[in-house]
Backbone as CSV, one residue per row, in Angstrom:
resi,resn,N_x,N_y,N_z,CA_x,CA_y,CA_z,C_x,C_y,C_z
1,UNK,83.535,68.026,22.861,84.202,67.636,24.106,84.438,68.877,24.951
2,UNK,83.880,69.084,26.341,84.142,69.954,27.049,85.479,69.920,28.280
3,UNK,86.671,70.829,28.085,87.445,70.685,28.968,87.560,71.340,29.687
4,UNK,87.359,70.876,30.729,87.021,71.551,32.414,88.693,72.002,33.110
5,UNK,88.774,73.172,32.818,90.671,73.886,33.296,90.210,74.156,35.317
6,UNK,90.961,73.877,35.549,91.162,73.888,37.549,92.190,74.912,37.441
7,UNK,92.260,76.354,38.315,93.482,76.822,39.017,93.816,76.663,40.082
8,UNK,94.833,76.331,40.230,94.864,75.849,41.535,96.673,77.044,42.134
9,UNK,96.318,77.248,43.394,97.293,78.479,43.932,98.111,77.571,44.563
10,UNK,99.509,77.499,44.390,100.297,77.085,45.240,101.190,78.416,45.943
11,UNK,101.311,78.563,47.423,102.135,79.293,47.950,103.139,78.998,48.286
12,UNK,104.339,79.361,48.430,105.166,79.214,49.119,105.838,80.048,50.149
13,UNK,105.568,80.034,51.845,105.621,81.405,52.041,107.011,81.068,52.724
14,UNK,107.716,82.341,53.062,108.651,82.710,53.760,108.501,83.421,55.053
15,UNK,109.299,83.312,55.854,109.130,83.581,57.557,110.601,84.643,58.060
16,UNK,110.309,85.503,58.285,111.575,85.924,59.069,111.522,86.456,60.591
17,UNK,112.039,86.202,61.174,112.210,86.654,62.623,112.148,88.226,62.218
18,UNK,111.591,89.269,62.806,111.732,90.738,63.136,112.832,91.022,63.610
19,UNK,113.053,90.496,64.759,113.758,90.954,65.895,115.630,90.336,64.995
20,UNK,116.001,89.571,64.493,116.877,89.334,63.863,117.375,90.722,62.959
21,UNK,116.009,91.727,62.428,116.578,92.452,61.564,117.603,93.732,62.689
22,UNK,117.255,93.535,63.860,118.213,94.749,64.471,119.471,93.895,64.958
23,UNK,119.390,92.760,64.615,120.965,92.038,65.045,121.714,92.285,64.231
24,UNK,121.038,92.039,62.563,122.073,91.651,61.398,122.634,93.292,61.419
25,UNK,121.630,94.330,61.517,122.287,95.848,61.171,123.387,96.141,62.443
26,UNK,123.123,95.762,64.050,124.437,95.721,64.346,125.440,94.655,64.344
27,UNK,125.424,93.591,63.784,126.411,92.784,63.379,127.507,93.571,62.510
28,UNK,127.194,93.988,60.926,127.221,94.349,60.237,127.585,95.567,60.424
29,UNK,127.223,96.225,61.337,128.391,98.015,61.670,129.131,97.926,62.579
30,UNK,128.876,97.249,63.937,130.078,96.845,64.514,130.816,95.607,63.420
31,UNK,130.822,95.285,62.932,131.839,94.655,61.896,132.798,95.136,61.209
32,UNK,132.122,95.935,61.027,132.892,97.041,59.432,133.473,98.040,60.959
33,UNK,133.205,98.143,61.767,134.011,99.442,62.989,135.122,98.650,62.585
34,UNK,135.076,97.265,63.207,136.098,96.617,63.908,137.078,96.064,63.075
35,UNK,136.665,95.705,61.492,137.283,94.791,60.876,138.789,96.545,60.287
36,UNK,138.143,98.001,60.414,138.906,99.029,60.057,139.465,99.139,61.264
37,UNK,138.842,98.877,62.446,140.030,99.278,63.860,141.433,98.443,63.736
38,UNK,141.083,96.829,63.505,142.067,96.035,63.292,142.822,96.196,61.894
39,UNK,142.682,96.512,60.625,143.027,97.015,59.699,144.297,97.796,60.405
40,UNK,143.707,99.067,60.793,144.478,99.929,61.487,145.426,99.753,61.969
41,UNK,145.528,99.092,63.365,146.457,98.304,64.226,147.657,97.329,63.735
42,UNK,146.796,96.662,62.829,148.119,95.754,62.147,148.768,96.312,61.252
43,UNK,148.907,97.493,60.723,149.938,97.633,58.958,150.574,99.710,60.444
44,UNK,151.388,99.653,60.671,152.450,100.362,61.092,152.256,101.797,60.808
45,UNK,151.993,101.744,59.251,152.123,103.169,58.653,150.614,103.900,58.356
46,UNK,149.879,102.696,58.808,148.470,102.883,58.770,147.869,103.836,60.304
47,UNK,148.719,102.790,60.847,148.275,103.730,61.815,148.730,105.260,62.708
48,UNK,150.405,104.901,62.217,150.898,106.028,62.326,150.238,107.168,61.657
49,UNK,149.746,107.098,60.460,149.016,107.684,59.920,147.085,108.195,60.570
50,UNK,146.915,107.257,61.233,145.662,107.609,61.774,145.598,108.615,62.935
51,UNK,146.727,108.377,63.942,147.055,109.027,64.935,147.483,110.350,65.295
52,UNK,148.587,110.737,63.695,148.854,111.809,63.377,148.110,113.075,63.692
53,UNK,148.091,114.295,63.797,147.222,115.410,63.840,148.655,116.744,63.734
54,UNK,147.433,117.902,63.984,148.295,119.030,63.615,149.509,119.629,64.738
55,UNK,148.792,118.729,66.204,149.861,119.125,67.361,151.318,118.148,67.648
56,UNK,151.393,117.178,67.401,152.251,116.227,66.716,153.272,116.461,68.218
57,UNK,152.245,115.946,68.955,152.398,115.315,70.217,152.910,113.719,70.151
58,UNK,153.729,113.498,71.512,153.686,112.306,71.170,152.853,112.038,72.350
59,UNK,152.515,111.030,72.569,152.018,109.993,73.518,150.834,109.500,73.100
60,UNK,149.690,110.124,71.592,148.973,109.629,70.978,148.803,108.237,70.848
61,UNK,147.280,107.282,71.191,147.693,106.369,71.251,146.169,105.328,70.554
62,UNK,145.353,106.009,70.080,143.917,105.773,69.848,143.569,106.988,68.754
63,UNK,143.492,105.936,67.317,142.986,107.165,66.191,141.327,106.960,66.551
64,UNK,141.043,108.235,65.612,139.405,108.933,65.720,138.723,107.415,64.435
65,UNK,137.167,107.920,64.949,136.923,107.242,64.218,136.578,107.593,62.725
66,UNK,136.803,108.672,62.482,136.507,109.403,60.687,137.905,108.808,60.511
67,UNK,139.270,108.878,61.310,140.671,108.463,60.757,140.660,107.370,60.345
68,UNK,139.779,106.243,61.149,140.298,104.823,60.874,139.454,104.434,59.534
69,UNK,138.135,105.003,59.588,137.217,104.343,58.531,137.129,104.868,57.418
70,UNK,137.914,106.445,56.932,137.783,107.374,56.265,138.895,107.895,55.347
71,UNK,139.817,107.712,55.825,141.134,108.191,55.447,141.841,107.432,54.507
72,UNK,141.844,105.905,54.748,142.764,105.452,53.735,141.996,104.090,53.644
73,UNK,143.018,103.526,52.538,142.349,101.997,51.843,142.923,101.228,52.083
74,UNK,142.874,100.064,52.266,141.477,99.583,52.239,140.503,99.289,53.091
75,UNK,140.667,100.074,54.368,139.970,100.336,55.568,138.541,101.162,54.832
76,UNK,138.486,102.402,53.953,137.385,103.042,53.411,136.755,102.154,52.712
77,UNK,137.154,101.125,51.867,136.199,100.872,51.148,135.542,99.513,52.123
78,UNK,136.030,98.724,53.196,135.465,98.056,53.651,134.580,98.523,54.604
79,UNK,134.896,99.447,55.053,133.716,100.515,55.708,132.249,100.915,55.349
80,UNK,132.856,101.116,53.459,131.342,101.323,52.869,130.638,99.916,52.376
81,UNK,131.017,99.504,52.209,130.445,97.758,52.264,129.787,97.450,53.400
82,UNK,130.188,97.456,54.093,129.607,97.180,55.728,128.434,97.873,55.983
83,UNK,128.616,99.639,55.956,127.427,100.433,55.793,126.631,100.139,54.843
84,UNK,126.908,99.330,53.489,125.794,99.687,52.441,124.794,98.290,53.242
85,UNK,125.382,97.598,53.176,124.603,96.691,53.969,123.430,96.702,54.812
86,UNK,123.726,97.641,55.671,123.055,98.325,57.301,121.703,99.128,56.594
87,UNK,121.013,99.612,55.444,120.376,100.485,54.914,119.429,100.208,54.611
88,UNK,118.804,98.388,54.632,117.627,98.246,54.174,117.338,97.897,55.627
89,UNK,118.316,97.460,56.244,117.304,96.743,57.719,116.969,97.903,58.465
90,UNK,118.316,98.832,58.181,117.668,100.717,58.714,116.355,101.075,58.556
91,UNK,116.434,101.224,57.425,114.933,101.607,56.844,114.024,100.605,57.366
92,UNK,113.872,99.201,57.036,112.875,98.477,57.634,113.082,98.597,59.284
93,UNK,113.752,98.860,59.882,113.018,99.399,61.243,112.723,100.188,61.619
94,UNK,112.837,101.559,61.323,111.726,102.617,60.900,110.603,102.291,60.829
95,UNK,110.478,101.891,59.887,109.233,101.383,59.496,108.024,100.592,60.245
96,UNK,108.490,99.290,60.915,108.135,98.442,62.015,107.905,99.306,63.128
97,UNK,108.776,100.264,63.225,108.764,101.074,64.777,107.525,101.907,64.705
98,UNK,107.491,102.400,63.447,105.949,103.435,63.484,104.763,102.306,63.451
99,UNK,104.856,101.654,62.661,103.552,100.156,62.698,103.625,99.728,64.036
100,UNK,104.045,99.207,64.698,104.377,98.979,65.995,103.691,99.790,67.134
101,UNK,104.152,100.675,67.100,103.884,102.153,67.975,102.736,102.182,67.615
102,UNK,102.136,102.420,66.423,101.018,103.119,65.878,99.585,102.165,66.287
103,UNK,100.216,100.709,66.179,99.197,99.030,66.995,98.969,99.689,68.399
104,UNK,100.575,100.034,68.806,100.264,99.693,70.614,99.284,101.241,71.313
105,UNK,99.275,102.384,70.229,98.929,103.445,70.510,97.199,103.068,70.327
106,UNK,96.744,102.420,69.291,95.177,102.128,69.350,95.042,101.342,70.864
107,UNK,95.609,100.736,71.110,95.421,99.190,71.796,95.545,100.281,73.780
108,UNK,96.328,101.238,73.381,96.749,101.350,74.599,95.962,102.349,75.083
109,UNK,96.095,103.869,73.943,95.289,105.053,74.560,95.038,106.174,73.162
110,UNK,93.828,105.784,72.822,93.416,106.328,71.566,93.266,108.115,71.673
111,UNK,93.129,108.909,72.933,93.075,109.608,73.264,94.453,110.560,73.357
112,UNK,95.459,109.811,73.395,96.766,110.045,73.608,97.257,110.796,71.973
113,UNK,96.502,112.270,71.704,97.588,112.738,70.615,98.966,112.998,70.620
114,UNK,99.257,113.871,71.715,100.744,113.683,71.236,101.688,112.588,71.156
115,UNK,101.004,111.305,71.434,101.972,110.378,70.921,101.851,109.822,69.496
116,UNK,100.478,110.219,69.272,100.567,110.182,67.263,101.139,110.995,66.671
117,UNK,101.406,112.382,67.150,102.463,113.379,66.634,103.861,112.472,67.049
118,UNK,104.134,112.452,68.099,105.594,111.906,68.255,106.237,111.012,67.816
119,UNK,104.799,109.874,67.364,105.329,108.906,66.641,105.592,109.080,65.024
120,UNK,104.907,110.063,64.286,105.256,110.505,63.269,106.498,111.019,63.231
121,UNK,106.673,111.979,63.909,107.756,112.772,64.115,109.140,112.118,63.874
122,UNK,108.803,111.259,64.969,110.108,110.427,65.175,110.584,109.790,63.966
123,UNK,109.644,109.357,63.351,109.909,108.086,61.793,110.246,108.934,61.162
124,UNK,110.225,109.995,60.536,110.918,111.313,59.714,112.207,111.589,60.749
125,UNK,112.318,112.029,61.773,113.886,112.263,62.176,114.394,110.615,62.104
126,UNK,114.190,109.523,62.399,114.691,108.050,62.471,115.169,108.110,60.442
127,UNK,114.628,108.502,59.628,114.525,108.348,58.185,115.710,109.654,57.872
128,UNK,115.742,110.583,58.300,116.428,111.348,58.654,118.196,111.156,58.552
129,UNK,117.664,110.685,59.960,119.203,109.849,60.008,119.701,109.576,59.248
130,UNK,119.259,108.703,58.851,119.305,107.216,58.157,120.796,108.195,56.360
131,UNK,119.296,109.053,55.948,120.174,109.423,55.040,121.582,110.442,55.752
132,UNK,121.423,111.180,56.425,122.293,111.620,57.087,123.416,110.938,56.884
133,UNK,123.836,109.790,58.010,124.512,109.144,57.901,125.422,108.472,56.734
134,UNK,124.238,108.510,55.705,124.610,107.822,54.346,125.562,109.174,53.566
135,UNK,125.425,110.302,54.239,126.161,111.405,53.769,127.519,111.224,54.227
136,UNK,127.840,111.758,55.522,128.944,111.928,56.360,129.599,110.387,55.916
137,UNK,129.441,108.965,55.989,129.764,107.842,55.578,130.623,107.976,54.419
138,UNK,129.943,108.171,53.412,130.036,108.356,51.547,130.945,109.336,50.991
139,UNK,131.014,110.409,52.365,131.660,111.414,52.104,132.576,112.170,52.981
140,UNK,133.735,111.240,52.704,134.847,111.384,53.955,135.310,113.051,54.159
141,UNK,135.407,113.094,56.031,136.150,114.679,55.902,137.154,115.074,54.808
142,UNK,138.201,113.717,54.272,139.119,114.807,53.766,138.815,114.969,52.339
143,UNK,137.767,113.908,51.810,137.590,114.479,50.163,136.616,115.874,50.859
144,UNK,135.744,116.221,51.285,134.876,117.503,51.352,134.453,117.280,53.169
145,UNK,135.260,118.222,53.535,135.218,118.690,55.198,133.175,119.186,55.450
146,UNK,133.133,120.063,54.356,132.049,120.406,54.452,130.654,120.164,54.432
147,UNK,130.765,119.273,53.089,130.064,118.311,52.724,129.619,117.093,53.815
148,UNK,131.036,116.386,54.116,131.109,115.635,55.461,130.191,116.331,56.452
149,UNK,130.362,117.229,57.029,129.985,118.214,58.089,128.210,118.507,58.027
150,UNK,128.060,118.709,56.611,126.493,118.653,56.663,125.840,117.424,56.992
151,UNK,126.386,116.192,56.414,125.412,115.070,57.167,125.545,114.587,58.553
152,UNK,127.199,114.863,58.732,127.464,114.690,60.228,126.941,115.334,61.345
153,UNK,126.937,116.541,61.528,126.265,117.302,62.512,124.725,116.760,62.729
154,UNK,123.767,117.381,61.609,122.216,116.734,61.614,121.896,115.210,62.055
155,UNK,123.249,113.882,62.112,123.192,112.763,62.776,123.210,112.782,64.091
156,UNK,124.222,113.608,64.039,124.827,113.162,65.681,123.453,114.214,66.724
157,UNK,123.015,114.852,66.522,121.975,116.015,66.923,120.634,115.229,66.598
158,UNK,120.124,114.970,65.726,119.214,114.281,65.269,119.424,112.537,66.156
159,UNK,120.332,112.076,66.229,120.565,110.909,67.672,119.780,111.099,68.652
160,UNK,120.471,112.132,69.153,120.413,112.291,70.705,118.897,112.940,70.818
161,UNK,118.188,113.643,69.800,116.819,114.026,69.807,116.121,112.307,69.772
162,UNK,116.350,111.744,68.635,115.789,110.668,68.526,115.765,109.991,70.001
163,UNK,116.885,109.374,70.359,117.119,108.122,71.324,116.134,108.827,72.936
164,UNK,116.530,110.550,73.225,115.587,111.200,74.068,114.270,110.901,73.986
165,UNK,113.378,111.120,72.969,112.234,111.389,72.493,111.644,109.561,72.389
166,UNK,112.537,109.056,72.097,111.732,107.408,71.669,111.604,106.629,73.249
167,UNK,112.921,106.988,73.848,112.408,106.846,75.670,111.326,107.668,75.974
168,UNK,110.634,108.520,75.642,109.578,109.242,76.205,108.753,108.644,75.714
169,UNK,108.328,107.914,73.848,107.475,107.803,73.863,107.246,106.451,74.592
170,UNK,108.204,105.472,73.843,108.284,104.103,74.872,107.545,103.799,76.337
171,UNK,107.763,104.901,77.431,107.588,104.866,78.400,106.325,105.107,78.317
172,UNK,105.532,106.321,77.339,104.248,106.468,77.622,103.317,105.282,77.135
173,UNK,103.409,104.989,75.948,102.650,103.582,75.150,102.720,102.386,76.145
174,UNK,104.131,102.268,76.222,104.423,100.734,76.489,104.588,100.350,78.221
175,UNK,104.601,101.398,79.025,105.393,101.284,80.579,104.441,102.049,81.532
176,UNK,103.541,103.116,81.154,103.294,104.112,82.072,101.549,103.960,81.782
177,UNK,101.402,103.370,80.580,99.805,103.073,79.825,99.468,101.705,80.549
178,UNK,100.387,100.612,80.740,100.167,99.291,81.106,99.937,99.724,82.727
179,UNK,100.579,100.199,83.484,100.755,100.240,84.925,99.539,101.032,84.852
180,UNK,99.117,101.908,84.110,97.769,102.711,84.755,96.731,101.658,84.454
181,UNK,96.770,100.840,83.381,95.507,99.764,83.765,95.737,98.196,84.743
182,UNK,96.376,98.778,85.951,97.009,97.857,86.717,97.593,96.438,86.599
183,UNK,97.878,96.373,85.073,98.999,95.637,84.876,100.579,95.678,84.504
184,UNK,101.188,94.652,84.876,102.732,94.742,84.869,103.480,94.950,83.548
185,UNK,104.084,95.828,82.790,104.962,95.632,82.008,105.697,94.774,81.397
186,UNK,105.370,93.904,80.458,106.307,92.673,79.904,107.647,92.770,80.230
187,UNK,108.691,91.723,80.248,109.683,91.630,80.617,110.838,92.065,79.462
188,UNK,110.696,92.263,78.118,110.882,92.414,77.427,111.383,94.231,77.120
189,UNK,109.655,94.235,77.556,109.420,96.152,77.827,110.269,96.577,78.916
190,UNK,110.151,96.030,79.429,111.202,96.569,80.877,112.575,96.610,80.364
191,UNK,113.016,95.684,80.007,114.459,95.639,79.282,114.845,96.250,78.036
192,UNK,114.117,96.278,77.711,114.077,97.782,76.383,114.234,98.640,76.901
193,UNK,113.387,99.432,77.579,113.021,100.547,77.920,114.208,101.008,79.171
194,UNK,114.933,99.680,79.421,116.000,100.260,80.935,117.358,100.679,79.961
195,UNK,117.795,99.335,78.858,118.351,99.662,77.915,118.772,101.178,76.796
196,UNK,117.659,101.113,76.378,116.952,102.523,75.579,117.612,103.987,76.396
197,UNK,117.358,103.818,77.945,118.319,104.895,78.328,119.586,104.634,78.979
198,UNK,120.176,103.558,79.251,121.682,103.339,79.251,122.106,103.899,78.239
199,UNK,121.735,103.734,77.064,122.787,103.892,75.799,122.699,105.493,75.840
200,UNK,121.255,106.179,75.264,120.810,107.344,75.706,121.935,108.255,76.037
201,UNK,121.879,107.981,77.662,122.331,108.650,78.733,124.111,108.321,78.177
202,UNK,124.545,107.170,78.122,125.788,107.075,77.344,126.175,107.573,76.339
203,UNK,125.609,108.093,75.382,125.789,108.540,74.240,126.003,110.102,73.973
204,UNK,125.096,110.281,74.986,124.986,112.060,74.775,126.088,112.086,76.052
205,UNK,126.336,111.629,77.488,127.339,111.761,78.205,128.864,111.658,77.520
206,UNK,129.139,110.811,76.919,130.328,110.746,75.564,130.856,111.833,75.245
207,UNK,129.597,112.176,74.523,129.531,113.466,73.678,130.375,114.643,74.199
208,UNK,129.015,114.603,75.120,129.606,116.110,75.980,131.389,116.059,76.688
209,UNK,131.621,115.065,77.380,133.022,114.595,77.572,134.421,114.443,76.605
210,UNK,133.657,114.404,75.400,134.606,114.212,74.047,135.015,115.118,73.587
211,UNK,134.050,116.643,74.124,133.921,117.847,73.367,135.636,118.345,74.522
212,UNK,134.924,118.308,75.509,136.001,118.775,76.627,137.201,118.300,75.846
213,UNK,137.914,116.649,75.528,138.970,116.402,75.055,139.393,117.429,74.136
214,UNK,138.075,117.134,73.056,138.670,118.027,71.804,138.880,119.131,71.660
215,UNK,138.482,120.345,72.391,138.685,121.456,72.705,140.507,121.650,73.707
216,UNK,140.182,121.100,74.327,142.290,120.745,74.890,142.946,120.310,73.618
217,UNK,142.668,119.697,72.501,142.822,119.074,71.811,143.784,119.968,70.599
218,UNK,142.306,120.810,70.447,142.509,121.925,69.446,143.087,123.284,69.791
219,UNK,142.732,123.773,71.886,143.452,124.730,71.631,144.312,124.541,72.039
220,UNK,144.554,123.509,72.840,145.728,123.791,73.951,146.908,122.410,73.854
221,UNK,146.606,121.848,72.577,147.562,120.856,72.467,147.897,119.852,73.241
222,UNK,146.651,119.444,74.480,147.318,118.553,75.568,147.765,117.466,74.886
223,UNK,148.525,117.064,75.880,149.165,115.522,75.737,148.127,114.579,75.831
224,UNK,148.095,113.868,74.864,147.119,112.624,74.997,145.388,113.312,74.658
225,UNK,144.887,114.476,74.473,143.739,114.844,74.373,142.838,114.485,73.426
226,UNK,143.809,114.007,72.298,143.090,113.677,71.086,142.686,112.079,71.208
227,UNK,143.905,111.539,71.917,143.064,110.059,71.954,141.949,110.074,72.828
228,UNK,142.151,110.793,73.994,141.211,110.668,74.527,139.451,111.032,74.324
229,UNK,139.632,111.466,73.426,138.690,112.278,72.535,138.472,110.837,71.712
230,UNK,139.057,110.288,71.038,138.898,109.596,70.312,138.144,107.939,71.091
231,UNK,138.659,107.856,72.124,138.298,107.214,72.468,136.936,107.030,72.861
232,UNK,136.418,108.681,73.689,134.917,108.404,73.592,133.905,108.641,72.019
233,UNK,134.839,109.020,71.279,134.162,109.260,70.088,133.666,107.653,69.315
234,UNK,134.670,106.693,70.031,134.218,105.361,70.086,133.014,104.866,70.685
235,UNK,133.117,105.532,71.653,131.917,105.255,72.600,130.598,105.882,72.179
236,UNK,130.814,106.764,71.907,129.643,107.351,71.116,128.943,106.250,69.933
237,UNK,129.582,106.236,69.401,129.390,105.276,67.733,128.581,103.835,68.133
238,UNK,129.703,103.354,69.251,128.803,101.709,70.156,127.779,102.233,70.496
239,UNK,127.246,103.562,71.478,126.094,103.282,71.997,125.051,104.182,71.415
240,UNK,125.297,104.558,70.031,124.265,104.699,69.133,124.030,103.594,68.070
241,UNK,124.643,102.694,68.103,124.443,101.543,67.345,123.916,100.698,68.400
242,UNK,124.051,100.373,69.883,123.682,100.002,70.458,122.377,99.891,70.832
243,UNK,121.589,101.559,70.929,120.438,101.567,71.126,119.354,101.039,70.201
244,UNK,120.034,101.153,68.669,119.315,100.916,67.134,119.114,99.131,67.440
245,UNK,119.997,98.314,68.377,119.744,97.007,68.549,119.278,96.400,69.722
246,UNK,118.869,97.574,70.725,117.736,97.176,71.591,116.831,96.891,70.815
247,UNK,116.262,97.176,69.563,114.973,97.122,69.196,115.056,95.740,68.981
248,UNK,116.124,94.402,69.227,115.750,93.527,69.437,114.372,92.301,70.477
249,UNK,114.296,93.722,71.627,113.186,93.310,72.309,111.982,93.845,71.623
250,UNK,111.857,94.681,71.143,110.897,95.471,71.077,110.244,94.582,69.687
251,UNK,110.654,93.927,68.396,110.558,93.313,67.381,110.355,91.589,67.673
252,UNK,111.250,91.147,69.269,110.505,89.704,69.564,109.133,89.340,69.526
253,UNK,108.787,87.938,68.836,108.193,87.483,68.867,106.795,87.750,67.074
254,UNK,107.439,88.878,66.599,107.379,89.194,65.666,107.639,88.618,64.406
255,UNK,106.647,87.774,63.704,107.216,87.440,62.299,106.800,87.987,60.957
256,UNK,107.905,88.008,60.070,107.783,88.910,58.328,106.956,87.479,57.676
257,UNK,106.042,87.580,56.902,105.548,86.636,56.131,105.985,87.017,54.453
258,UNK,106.479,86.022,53.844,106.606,86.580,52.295,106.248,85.362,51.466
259,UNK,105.472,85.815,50.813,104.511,84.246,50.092,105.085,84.836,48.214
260,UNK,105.207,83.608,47.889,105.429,83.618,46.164,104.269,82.692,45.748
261,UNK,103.587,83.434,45.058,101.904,82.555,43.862,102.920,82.194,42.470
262,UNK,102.106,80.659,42.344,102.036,80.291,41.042,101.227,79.684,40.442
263,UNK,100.675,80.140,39.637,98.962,79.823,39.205,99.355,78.694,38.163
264,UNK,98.578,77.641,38.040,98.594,76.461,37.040,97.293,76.353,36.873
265,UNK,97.389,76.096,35.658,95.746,75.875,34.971,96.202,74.704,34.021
């Protein structure tokens, strides 16, 4: 008797929106900001405690953001929950952004090296970050100032290179390549790319403005300098998380396929 065996493949695939993965990562860090800002605000001694500093001024009225997310519990540990979260969709948009770039760079101008350097470039400082962040986060100023200080600096510097440099390339691939073959820019691209330097231009403007506070801050004890400091140090944080969720245009229309095989014979 001969028995004739059939395999037969059943798939089952899975679908994910792209563009969802830069929502959930800022959902998920503005979450964890906000769920430690309010932490803060409601328990008295919490925040008296956040506000505190070495000039012990009064009129303080807005803690920093290493105070609120860093300093005490259970504001720290919901902080790192929130961040651990943010680390795979991090990484997977990295990732997408060089695949992406690297499509629209054949498609657009094969001739165009320095945007294959830049786009490399960028995915190593974007990866960069990434751990960066996971430093300064993990490792609050007051357990190790220093420690803190090494991942912090290389973020906040490594940002403002990034968010500069990804408007340049953006504009060349996606805005300045389309108009030279006399067509219009998707609507999408346009809004990315107007986006991309709002935050930009917000982020590093912050900066520089925050420094001014903190310097009154540190030498000269003004009244109110530290919140005010603190306050754009807020601003800073939104519109570098901000820009990481423009890439909601840039990932539309984009779908993840994930298939599971099971062979029967």
């Amino acid at each position: 008797r001969v028995v004739a065996r059939m395999a037969k493949q059943f798939v089952f695939p899975y679908r994910l929106k792209a563009s969802w993965i830069p929502v959930f990562y800022g959902f998920c860090t503005w979450g964890a900001f906000m769920v430690c800002l309010f932490e803060v605000f409601s328990r008295k001694d919490h925040y008296e405690a956040a506000i505190r500093n070495h000039c012990k001024q009064p009129g303080e009225f807005m803690p920093s953001v290493s105070a609120t997310t860093g300093d005490m519990f259970p504001e720290r540990s919901m902080f790192f929950y929130g961040m651990a979260l943010t680390s795979g969709p991090r990484l997977a948009m990295a990732a997408l952004n060089y695949i992406l770039f690297k499509e629209e760079q054949i498609n657009a101008d094969p001739e165009a090296k320095v945007s294959w350097w830049l786009n490399g470039f960028l995915t190593c400082l974007d990866i960069m970050r990434i751990f960066a962040a996971g430093l300064w986060i993990y490792v609050p100023s007051g357990q190790s100032l220093y420690i803190h200080n090494v991942g912090f600096v290389p973020y906040v510097l490594g940002s403002f290179i990034y968010s500069g440099l990804m408007c340049k390339l953006f504009h060349q691939v996606k805005i300045a390549s389309v108009i030279a073959k006399g067509r219009t820019p998707s609507a999408n691209d346009q809004r990315s790319y107007r986006w991309k330097l709002v935050f930009c231009i917000g982020q590093i403007s912050a900066f520089v403005s925050g420094m001014y506070f903190f310097t009154q801050h540190k030498m000269n004890c003004a009244v109110s300098a530290y919140s005010y400091y603190a306050l754009l140090e807020w601003t800073v944080a939104f519109c570098n998380v901000a820009y990481d969720v423009v890439f909601y245009f840039d990932f539309k229309g984009i779908d993840l396929s994930f298939a599971r095989g099971t062979k029967l014979t």
